[in-house]
C-alpha positions as CSV (number, residue, x, y, z in Angstrom):
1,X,0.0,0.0,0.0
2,X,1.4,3.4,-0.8
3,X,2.5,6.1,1.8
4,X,1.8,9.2,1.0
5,X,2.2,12.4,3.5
6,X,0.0,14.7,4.9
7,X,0.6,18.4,3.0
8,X,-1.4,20.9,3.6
9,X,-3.2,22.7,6.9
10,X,-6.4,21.7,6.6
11,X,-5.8,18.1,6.3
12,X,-3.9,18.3,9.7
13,X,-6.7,20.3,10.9
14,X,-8.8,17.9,10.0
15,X,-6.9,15.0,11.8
16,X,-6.1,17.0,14.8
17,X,-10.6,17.7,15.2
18,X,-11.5,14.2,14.4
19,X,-8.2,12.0,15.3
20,X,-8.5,8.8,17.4
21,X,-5.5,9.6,20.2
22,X,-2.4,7.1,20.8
23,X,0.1,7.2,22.9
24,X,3.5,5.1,22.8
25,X,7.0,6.3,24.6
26,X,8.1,6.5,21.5
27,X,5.7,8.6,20.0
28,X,2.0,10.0,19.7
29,X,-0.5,9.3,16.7
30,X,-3.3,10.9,15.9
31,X,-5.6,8.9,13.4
32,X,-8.6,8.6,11.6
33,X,-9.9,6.2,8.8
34,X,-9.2,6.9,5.2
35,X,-12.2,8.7,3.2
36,X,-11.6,10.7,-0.2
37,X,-12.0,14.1,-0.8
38,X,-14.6,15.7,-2.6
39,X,-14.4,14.3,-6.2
40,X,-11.8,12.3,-5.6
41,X,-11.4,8.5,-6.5
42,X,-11.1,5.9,-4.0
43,X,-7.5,5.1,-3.4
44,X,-7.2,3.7,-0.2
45,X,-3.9,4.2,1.2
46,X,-2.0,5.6,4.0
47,X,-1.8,9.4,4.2
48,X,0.5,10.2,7.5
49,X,2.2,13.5,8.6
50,X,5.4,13.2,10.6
51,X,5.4,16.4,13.1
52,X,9.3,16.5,14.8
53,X,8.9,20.5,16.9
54,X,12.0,22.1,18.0
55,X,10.6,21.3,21.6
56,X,11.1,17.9,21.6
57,X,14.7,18.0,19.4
58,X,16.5,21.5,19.1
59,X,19.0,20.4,15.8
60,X,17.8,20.0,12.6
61,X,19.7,17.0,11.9
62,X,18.1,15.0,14.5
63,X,14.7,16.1,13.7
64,X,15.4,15.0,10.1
65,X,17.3,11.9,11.4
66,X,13.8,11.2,13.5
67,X,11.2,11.3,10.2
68,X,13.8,9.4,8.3
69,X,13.2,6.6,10.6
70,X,9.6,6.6,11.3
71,X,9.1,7.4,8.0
72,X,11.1,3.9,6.5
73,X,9.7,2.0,9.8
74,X,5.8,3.3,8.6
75,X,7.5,2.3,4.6
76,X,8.7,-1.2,5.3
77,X,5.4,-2.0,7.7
78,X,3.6,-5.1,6.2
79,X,0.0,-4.4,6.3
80,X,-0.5,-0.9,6.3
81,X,-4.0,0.5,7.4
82,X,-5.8,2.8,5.0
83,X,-6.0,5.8,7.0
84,X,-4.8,10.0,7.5
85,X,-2.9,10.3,10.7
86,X,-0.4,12.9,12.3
87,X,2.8,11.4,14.1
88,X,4.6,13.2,17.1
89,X,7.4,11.4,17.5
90,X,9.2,11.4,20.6
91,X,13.4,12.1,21.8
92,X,13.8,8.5,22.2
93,X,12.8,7.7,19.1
94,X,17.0,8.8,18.1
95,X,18.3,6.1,19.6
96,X,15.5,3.2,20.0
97,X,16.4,0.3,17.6
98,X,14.5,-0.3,14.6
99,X,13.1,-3.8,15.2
100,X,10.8,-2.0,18.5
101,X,9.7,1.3,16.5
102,X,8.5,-1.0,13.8
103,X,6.8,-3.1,16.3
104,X,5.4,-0.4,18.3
105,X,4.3,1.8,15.0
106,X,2.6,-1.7,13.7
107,X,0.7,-2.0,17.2
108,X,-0.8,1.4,17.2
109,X,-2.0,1.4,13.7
110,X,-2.9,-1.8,14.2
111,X,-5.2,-0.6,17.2
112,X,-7.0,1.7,15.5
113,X,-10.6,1.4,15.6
114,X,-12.6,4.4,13.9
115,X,-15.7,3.9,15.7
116,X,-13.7,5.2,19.0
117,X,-12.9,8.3,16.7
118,X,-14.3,11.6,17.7
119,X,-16.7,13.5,16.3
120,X,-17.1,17.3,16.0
121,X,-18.7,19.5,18.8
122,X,-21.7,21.1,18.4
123,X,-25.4,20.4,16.7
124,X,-26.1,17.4,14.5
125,X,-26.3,19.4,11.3
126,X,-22.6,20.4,11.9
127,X,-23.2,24.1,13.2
128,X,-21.5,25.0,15.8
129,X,-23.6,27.2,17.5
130,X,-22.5,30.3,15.1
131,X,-25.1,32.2,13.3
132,X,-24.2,33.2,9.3
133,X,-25.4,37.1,8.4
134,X,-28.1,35.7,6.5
135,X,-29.7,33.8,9.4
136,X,-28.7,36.9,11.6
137,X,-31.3,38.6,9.3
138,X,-33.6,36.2,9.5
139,X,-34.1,36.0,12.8
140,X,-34.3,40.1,12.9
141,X,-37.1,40.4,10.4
142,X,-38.7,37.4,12.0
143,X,-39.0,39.3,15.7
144,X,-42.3,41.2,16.0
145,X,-41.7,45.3,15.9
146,X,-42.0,47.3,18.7
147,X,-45.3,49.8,17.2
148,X,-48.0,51.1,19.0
149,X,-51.3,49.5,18.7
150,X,-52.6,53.0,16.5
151,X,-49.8,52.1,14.1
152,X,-48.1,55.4,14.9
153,X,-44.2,55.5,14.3
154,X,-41.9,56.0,17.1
């Protein structure tokens, strides 16, 4: 099954709402099952996102050194899930050997079950409580005026 990588903000924003949480020592995923975009074809396939912050490993070289790894540990993983996740990868992840990232990367995605994923907040139609300007005018117009019973203006 083909890897590809998570690229732009609102696919991570999309993982980040909806995700399923794991945590490892070695790292954190955030996943949710695969579904295609609007108008796009069914491809199932892995789409992850390998997040290394400064926080977790100041130098550049060991952030890359860190998504190398997870990246050919997710690569060489018999079985791959179709799925979008984000990976967080942790400082141990440098030095762990290969053999236990695979296994532990293999577990998690292995674990995932969508019907624990969560859901968005807010009402069933998928508004959050926030009013467009069009409904704002709605409800104004619909709101009886304050006239006097002679029909006399203020």
């Amino acid at each position: 099954m083909a890897l590809v990588s998570l690229t732009t903000d609102r696919e991570f924003r999309k993982v980040r709402a909806h995700g399923q949480v794991i945590r490892h020592k070695y790292f954190q995923l955030r996943i949710t099952d695969y579904r295609p975009r609007y108008g796009e074809v069914w491809q199932p396939r892995a789409i992850i996102g390998i997040v290394v912050p400064k926080k977790t490993l100041k130098h550049a070289v060991d952030r890359n050194r860190v998504r190398r790894r997870v990246h050919e540990a997710l690569r060489t993983l018999p079985g791959l899930v179709p799925c979008r996740a984000i990976i967080s990868p942790a400082a141990l992840v440098l030095n762990a050997p290969f053999a236990d990232l695979q296994a532990a990367l293999g577990k998690a995605l292995g674990s995932f079950d969508p019907k624990k994923a969560r859901r968005p907040a807010g009402k069933a139609a998928g508004n959050s409580g926030r009013t467009t300007g069009v409904q704002n005018k709605v409800n104004q117009t619909a709101e009886p005026s304050s006239t006097s019973a002679a029909g006399e203006k203020p």
